[in-house]
C-alpha positions as CSV (number, residue, x, y, z in Angstrom):
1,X,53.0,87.2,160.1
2,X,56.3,86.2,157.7
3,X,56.8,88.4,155.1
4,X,55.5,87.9,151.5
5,X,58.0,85.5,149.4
6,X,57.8,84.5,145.6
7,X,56.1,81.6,144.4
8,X,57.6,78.8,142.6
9,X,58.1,80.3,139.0
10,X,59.5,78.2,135.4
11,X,61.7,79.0,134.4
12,X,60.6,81.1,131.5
13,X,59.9,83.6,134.4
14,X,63.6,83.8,135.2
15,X,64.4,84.4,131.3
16,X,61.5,87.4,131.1
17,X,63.5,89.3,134.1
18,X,66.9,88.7,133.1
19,X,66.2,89.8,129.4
20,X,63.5,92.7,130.0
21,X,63.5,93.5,133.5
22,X,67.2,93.3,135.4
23,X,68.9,96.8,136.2
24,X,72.0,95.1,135.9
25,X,74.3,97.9,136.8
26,X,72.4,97.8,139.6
27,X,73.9,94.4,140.6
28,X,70.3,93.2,140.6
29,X,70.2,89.0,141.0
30,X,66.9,88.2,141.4
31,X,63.4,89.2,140.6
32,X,63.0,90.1,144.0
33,X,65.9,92.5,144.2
34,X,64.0,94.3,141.1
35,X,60.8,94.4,142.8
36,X,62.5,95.7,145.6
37,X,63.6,98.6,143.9
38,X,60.4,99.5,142.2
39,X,59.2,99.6,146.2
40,X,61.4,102.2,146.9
41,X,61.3,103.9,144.2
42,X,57.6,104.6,144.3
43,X,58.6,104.5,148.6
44,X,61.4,108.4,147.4
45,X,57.6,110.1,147.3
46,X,56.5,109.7,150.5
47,X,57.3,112.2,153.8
48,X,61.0,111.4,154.6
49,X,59.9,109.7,158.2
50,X,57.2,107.3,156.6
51,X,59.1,106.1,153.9
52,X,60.4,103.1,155.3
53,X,56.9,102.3,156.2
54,X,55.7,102.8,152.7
55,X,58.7,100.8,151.1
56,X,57.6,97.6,153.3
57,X,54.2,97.6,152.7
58,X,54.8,98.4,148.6
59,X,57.0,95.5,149.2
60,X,55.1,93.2,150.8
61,X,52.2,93.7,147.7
62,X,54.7,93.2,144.8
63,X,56.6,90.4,146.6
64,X,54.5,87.5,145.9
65,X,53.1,88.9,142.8
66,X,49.9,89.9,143.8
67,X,50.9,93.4,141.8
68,X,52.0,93.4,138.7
69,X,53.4,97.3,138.0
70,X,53.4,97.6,133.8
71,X,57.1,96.6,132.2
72,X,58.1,100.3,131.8
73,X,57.5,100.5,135.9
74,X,60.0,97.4,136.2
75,X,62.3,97.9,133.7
76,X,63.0,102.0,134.7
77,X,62.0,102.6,138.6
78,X,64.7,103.7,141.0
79,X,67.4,103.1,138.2
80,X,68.1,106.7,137.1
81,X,67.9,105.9,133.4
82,X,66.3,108.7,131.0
83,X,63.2,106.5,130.3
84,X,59.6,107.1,130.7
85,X,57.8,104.9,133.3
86,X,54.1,105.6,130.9
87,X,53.1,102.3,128.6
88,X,50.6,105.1,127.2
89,X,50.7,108.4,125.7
90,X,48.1,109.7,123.0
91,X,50.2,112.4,120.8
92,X,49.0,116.7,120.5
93,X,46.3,117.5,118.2
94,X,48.4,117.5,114.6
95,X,48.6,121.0,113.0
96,X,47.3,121.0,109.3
97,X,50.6,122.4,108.4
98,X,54.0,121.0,107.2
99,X,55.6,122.2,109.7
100,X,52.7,121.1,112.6
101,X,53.1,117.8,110.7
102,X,56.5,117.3,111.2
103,X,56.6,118.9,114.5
104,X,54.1,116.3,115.5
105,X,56.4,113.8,113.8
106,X,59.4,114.9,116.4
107,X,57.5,114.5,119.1
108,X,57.0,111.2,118.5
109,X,59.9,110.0,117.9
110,X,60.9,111.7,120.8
111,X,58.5,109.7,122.7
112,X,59.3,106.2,121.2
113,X,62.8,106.5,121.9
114,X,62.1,106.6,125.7
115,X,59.7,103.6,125.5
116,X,56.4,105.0,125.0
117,X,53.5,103.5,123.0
118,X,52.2,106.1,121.6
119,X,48.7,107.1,119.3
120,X,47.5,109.5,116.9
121,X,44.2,110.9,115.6
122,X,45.1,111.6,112.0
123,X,41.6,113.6,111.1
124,X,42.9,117.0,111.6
125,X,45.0,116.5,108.2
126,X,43.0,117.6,105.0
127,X,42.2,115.0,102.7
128,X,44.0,114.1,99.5
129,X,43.5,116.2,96.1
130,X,42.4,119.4,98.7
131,X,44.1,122.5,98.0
132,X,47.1,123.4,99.7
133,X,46.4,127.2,99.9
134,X,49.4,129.5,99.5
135,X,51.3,126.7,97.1
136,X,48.5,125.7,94.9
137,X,49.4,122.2,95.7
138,X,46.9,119.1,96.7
139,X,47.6,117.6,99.8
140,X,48.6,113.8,100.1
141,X,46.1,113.1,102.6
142,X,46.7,111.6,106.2
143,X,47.7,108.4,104.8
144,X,50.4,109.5,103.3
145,X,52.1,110.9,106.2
146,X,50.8,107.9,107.9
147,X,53.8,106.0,105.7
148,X,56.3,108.9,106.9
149,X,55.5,107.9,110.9
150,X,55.6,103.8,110.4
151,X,58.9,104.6,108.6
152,X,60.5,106.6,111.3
153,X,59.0,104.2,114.1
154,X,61.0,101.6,111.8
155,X,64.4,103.5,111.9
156,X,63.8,104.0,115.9
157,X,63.3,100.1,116.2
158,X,66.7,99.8,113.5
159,X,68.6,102.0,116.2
160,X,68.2,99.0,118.8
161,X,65.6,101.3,120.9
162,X,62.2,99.4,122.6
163,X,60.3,98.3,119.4
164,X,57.7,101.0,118.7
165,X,54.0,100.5,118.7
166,X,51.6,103.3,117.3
167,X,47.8,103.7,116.8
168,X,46.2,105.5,114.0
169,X,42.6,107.2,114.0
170,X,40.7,108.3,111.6
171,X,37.5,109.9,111.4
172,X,34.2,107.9,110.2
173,X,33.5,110.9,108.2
174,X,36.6,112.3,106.7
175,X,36.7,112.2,103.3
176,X,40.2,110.0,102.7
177,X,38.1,107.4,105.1
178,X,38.0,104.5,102.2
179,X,42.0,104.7,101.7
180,X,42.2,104.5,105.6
181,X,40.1,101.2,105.6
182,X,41.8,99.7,102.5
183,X,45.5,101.3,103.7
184,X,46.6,97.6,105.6
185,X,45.4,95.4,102.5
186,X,49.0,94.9,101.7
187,X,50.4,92.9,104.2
188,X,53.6,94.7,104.6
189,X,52.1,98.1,104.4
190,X,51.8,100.5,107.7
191,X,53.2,97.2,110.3
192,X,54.0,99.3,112.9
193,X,50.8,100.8,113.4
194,X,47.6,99.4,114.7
195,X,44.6,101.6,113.2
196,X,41.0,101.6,114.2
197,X,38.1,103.8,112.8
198,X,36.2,106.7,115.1
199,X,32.9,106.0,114.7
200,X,29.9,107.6,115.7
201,X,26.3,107.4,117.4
202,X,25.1,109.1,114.1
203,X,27.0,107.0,111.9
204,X,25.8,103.6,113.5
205,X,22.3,105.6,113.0
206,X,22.5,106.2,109.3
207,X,23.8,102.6,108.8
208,X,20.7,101.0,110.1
209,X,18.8,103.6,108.9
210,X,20.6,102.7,105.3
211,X,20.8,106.8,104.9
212,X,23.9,108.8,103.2
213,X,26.5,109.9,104.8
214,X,28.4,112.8,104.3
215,X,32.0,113.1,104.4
216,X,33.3,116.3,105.7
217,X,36.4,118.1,106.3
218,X,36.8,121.9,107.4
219,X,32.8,122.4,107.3
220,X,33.0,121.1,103.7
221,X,31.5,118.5,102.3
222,X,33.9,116.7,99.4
223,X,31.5,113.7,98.6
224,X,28.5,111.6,100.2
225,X,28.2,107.7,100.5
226,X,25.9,105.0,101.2
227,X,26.8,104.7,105.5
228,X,25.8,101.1,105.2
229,X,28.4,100.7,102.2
230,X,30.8,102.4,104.4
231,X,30.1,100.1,107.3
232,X,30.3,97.2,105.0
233,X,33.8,98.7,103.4
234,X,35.0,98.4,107.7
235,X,34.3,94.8,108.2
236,X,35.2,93.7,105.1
237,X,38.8,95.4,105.6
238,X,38.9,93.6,109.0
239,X,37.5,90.0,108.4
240,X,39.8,89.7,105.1
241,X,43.2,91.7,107.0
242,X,42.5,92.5,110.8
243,X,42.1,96.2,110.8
244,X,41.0,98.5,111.1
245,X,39.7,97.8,114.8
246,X,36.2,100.1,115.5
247,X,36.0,102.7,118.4
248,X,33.0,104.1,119.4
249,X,34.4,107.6,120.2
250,X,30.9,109.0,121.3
251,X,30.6,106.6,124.0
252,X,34.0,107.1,125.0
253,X,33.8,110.7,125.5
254,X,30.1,110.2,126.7
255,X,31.3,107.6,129.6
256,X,34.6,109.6,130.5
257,X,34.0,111.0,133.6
258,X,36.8,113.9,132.4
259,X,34.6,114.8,129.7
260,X,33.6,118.2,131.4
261,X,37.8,119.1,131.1
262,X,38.9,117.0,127.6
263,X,38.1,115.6,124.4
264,X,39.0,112.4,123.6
265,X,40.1,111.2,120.0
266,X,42.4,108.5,119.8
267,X,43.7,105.5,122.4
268,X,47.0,104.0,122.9
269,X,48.2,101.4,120.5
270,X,46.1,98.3,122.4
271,X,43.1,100.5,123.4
272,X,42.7,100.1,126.9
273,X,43.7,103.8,127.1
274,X,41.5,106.7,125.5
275,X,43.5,109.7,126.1
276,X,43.5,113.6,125.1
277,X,45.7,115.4,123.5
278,X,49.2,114.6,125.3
279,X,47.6,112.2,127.4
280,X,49.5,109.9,129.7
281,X,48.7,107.0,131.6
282,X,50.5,104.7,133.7
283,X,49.5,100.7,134.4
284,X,49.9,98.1,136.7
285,X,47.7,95.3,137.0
286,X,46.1,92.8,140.1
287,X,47.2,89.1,139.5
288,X,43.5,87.6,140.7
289,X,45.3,83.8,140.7
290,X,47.4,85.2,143.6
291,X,43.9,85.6,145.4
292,X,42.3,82.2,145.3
293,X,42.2,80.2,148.4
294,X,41.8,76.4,148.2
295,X,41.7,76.0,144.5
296,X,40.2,73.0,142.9
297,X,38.1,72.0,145.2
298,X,34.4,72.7,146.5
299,X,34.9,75.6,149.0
300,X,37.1,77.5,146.4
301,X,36.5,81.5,146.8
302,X,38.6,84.1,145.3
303,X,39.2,86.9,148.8
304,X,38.1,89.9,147.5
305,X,38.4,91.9,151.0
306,X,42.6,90.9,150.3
307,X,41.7,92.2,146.8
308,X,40.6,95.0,147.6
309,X,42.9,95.8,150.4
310,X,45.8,95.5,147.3
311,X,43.7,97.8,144.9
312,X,44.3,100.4,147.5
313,X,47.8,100.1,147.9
314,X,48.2,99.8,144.1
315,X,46.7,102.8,143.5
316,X,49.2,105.1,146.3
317,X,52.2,103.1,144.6
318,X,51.2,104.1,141.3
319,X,50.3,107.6,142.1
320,X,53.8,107.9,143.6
321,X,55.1,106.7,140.0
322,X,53.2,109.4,138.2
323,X,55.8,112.0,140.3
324,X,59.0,110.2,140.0
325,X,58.5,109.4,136.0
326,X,60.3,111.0,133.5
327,X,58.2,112.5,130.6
328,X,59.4,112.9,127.1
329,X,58.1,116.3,126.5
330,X,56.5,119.3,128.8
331,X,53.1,119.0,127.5
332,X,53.0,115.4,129.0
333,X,53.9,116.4,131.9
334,X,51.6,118.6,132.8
335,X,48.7,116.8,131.2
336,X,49.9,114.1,133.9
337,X,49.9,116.2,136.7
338,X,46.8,117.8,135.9
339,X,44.4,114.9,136.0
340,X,47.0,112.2,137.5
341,X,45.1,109.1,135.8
342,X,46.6,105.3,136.0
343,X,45.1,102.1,134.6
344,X,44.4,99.8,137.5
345,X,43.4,96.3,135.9
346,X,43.7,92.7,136.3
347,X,45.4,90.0,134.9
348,X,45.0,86.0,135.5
349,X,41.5,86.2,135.0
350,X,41.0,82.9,133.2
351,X,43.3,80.8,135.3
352,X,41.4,82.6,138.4
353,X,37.9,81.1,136.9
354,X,39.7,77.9,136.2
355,X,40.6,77.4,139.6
356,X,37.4,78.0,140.8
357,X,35.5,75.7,138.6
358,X,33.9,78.6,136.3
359,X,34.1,78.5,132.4
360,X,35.1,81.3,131.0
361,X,32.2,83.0,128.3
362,X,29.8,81.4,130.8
363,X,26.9,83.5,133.1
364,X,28.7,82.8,136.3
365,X,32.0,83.6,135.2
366,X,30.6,86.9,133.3
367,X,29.2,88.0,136.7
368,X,32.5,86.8,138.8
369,X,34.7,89.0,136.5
370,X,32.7,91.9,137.1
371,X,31.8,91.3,140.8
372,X,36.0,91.7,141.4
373,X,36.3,94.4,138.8
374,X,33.6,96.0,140.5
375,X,36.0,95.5,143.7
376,X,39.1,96.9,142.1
377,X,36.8,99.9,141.1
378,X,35.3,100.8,144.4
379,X,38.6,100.5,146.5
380,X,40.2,102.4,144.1
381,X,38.2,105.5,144.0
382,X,38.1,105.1,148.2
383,X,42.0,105.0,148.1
384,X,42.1,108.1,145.8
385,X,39.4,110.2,148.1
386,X,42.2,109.1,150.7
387,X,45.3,110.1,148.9
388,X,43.2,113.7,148.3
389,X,43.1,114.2,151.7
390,X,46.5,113.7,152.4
391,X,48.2,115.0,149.9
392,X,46.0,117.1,147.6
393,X,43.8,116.7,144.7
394,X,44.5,116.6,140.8
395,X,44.5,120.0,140.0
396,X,41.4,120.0,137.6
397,X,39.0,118.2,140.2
398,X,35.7,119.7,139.9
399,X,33.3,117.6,142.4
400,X,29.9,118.5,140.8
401,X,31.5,118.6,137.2
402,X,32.5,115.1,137.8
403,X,29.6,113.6,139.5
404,X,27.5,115.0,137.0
405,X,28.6,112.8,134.1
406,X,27.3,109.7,133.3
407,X,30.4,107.5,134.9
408,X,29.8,109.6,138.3
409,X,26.0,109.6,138.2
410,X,26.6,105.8,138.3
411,X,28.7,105.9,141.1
412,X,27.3,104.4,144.3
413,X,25.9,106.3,146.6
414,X,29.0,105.9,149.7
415,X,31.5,106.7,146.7
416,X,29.7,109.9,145.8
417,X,29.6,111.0,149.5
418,X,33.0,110.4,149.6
419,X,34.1,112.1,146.8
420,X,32.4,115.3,147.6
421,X,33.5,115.0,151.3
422,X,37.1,114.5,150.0
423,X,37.9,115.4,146.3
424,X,39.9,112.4,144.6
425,X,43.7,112.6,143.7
426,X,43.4,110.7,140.4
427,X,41.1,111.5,137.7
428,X,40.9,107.8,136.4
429,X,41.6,105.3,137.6
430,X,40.9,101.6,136.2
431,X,41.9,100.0,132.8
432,X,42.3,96.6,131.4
433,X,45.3,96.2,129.5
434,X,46.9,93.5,127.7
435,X,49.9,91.6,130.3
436,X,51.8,90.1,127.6
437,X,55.5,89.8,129.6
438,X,54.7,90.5,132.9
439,X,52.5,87.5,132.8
440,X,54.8,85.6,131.9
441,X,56.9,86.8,134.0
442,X,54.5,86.1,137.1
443,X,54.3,82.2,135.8
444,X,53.0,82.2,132.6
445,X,49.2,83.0,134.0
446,X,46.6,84.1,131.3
447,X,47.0,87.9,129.8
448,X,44.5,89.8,131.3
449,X,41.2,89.6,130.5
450,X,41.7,87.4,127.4
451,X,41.2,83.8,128.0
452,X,43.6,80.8,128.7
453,X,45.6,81.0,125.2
454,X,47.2,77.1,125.4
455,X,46.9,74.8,127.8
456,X,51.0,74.2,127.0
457,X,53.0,75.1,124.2
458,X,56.4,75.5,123.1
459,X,58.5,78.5,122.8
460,X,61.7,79.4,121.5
461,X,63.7,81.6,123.4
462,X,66.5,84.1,122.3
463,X,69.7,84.1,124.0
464,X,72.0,87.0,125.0
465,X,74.3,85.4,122.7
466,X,72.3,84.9,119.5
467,X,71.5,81.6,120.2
468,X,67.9,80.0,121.0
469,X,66.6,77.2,123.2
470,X,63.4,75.8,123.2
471,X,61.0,75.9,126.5
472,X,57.9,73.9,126.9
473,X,55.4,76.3,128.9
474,X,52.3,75.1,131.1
475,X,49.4,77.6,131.8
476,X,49.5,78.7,135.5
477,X,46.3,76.8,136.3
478,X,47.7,74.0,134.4
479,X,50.4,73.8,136.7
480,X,48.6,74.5,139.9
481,X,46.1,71.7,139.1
482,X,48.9,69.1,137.9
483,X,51.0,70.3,141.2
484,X,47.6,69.5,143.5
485,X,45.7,66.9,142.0
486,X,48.7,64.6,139.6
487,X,47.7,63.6,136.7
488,X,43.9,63.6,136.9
489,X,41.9,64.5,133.9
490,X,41.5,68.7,134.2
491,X,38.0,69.7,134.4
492,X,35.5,70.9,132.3
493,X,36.6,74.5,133.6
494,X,39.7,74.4,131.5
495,X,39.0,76.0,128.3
496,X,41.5,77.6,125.6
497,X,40.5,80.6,123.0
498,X,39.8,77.7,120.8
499,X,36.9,76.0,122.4
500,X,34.7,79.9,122.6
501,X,32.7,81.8,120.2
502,X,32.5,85.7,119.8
503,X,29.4,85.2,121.7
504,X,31.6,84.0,124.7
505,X,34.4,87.2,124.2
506,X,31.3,89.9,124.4
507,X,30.0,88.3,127.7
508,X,33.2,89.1,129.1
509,X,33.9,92.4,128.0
510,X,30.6,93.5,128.4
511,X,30.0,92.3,132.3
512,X,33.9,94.3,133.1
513,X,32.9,97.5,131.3
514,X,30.7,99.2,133.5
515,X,33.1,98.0,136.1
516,X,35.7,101.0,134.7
517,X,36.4,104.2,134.2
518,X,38.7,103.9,131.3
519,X,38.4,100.9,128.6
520,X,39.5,97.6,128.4
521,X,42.1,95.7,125.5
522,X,40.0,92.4,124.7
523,X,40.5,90.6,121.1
524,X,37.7,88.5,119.8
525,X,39.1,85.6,118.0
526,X,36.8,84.0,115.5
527,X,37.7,80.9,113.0
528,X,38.6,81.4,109.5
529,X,35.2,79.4,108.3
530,X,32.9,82.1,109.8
531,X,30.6,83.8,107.7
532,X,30.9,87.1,106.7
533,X,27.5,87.7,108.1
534,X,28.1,86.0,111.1
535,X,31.4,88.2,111.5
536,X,29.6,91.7,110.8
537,X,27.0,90.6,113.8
538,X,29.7,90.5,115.9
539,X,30.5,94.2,115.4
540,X,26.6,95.1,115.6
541,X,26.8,93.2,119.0
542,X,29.2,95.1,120.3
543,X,27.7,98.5,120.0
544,X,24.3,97.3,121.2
545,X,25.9,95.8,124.6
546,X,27.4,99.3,124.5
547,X,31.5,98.4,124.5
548,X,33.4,101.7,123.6
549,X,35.4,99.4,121.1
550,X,36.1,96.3,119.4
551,X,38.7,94.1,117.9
552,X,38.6,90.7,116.6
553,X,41.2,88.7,114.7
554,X,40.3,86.2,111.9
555,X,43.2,83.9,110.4
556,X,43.5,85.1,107.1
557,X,45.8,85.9,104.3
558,X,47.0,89.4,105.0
559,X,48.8,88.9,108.5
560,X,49.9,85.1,107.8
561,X,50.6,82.9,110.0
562,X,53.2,83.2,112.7
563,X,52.3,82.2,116.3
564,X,51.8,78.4,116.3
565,X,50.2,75.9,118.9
566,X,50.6,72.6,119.9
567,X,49.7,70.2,117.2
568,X,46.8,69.9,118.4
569,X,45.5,73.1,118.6
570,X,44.7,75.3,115.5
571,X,47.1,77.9,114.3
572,X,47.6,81.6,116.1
573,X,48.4,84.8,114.0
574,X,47.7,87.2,116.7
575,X,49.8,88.1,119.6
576,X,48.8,86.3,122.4
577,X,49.6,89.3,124.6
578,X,47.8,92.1,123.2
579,X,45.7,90.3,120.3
580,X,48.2,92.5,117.7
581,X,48.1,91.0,114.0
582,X,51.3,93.1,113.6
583,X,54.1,90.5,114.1
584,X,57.4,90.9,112.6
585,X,59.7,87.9,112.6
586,X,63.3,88.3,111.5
587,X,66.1,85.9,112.5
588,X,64.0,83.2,113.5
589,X,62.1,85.5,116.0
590,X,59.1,86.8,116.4
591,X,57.8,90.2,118.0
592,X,54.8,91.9,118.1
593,X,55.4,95.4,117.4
594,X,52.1,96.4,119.0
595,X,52.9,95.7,122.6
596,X,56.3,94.9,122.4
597,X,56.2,92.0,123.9
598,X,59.2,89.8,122.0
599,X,57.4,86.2,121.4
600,X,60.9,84.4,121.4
601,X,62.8,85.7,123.8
């Protein structure tokens, strides 16, 4: 059987290696000589005489793109450069001190210079007008020091680092929770942060119950609201500027099947990754367009058996990443070895409906998604029971302790055999996460789970030497269709963000959920004309169908707009990789300082 080769790509793909990707003092000339090296890379961790063995087969799945290893994994593999190959990393708990403050504050920065996102729970910090005791000062409160973080991200990105990208948490019931919601009014205030609210089972309670709600710090109460004014003050703040995003933190912890060994209280800047204290996670995601056979036409199918087959091999290539990484500081390196998590997900999702005739938002497609995430998850925890076997498990593996939480008492029944037969080597495994370059970089197919974003747009592109040129980009499934079937009308199947409703977005996030162990980066874009009402039922939605989070982005005033369409197609002020509001352009260029992704270059 010939070896794996690339696909066609535009050349838009070329420009996304070159610019992001290339080791070029590695004499690297093609995309494939990069992918090569992330294969033997992740091949150095494997017993010296089975190396070779492993290089060729991690080879073989990231040659033709069915793999798509996360941009720190391309960028940094196998090229000896002090860099992190972690997208995620959730920050310590923050001492209530000034010097745990600014400790914390070090660490970061530490962190973002070697390319990590990075995310903080800011509720540990006491609120503003509280008593400093031993200086008879007030404290500023969390947002304050907030400002002090986004400026030192901002000085990191000045230094010509990886922009930054940072998440904020807040409590529902700390005290300094109104100046948290109200904090990204101002447009230019806290950009490189995205922030999202904890919010709990008994707070969703005590709004529908229209009950007070006390707000606490240090087993004090400082004041009590109205929780359904509170709730109101949330969606307000996000309908009329974007944020805060919502994360239901006791489902989170409730559904982790680690909650017997950590807390949880704050993600990675896009979400897909709840994380403890020092938490680390690496990604890579399945390109599900690279599995369809016979597209377009009746007997279309998407081969989950070769899907699943990849899962498996994903997951040993990304295990072998977690040991040849660099970490920024100790205690995320041995929060990584302990529990060994990754974020296996999927990317291509809507072009893979498209080509099989399903509408995305739609029943059938719904149950599709979750049928292969349901795939992914199943080969994955089977390919870590392996791994255990061979070459140990994570070091805080407790069979019972896991089973016994609500992801493991959902496991099936083969899986659970397994896993007390064998132990697991990873203590997560799956994630959906926003595939803003490396989607590109596979052909421009659709990010993730999010849905087809244009069916072709232009986009300027920066040049090494300052300059720009401007590239006209088809979707993948655009292309595919135009290269089988000419110039035929596309079918009904071909549907943009602009032609869904909320409604369409929940059906999709909710069908992949119970399909993974971690959580899933999804933005729900709603027109500016939709009622407030209408807006806040989205939210309500999202708790009943029980997602552990949710993000939408409304065109408004706040964020402006930046991204742009085709003429005929309404006007984009989100990042169409990671659904970010936080766009900074400068020199006729655009970035999202979210993900990273650069949307001109």
């Amino acid at each position: 059987m010939p070896a794996p080769t690339l696909p066609p790509l535009p050349a838009i793909s070329h420009t996304i290696w070159e610019m992001k990707y290339r080791w070029s003092e590695g004499n690297e000339t093609s995309l494939s000589d990069t992918l090569a090296r992330v294969a033997r890379a992740a091949a150095s961790q494997e017993e010296p005489a089975r190396r070779g063995h492993w290089q060729q087969v991690f080879g073989e799945l990231l040659a033709d793109l069915r793999f798509l290893p996360a941009g720190r994994i391309l960028a940094g593999a196998g090229t000896g450069r002090a860099v992190t190959l972690f997208n995620c990393f959730v920050m310590g708990t923050i001492e209530d001190s000034t010097a745990g403050i600014f400790t914390a504050l070090k660490e970061a920065a530490q962190t973002l210079q070697q390319g990590g996102g990075i995310g903080h729970d800011f509720s540990t910090l006491r609120p503003r007008g509280a008593l400093v005791h031993g200086t008879g000062a007030e404290a500023s409160g969390p947002v304050s020091f907030m400002e002090v973080w986004d400026a030192m991200c901002r000085t990191i990105m000045a230094a010509g680092a990886r922009r930054g990208a940072m998440m904020a948490t807040l409590r529902c019931d700390h005290p300094d929770i109104e100046d948290f919601i109200a904090a990204k009014r101002k447009g230019e205030r806290l950009r490189n942060f995205n922030m999202s609210v904890l919010v709990t089972d008994a707070f969703m309670a005590a709004v529908a119950a229209d009950a007070d709600w006390p707000l606490t710090f240090g087993g004090a109460t400082f004041r009590t609201v109205k929780a359904a004014g509170l709730w109101q003050a949330i969606m307000r703040a996000t309908y009329e500027a974007a944020e805060p995003g919502v994360i239901f933190i006791d489902r989170v912890n409730a559904q982790n099947p680690l909650s017997y060994c950590e807390t949880i209280s704050c993600t990675n800047p896009c979400g897909e990754q709840p994380l403890p204290p020092y938490g680390a996670c690496l990604l890579g995601s399945l390109n599900l367009t690279r599995f369809v056979r016979q597209p377009f036409t009746p007997e279309a199918s998407l081969d989950e058996a070769a899907l699943a087959e990849a899962a498996g091999v994903a997951v040993r290539l990304l295990d072998n990443i977690i040991d040849v990484s660099r970490y920024p500081l100790a205690e995320q390196r041995a929060e990584a070895l302990a529990k060994r998590r990754m974020g296996l997900g999927l990317t291509g999702l809507a072009d893979a409906l498209a080509m099989l005739g399903l509408t995305y938002g739609q029943a059938d497609a719904a149950a599709a998604a979750s049928r292969w995430m349901a795939a992914i998850n199943h080969a994955a925890l089977a390919a870590s029971t392996e791994l255990a076997v061979e070459k140990g498990v994570f070091p805080l593996f407790d069979a019972e302790r896991y089973l016994a939480t609500a992801y493991g008492r959902g496991l099936a029944e083969d899986l659970r055999r397994m896993i007390r037969r064998s132990g697991l080597r990873n203590g997560l495994l799956t994630s959906i996460a926003p595939t803003g370059t490396i989607s590109l970089l596979a052909g421009n197919v659709s990010s993730g789970v999010e849905p087809i974003f244009s069916l072709e747009h232009e986009r300027r592109v920066r040049l090494s030497d300052g300059s720009f040129r401007v590239e006209h980009l088809t979707d993948h499934a655009v292309a595919e269709w135009r290269r089988l079937k000419g110039d035929a009308p596309l079918p009904p199947s071909f549907v943009t963000v602009n032609d869904l409703t909320p409604a369409h977005h929940l059906a999709m996030q909710a069908a992949l959920q119970p399909q993974v162990d971690s959580s899933i980066s999804k933005t729900i874009n709603v027109p500016a004309d939709l009622p407030f009402a209408a807006f806040r039922h989205v939210y309500a939605e999202a708790y009943r169908l029980g997602l552990k989070g949710c993000t939408t982005f409304r065109p408004n005033d706040v964020t402006g707009a930046i991204l742009t369409a085709p003429v005929n197609e309404p006007a984009r002020t989100r990042c169409p990789s990671c659904g970010s509001a936080d766009i900074a352009a400068a020199e006729g260029c655009t970035t999202c300082l979210s993900c990273g992704t650069a949307l001109c270059s």
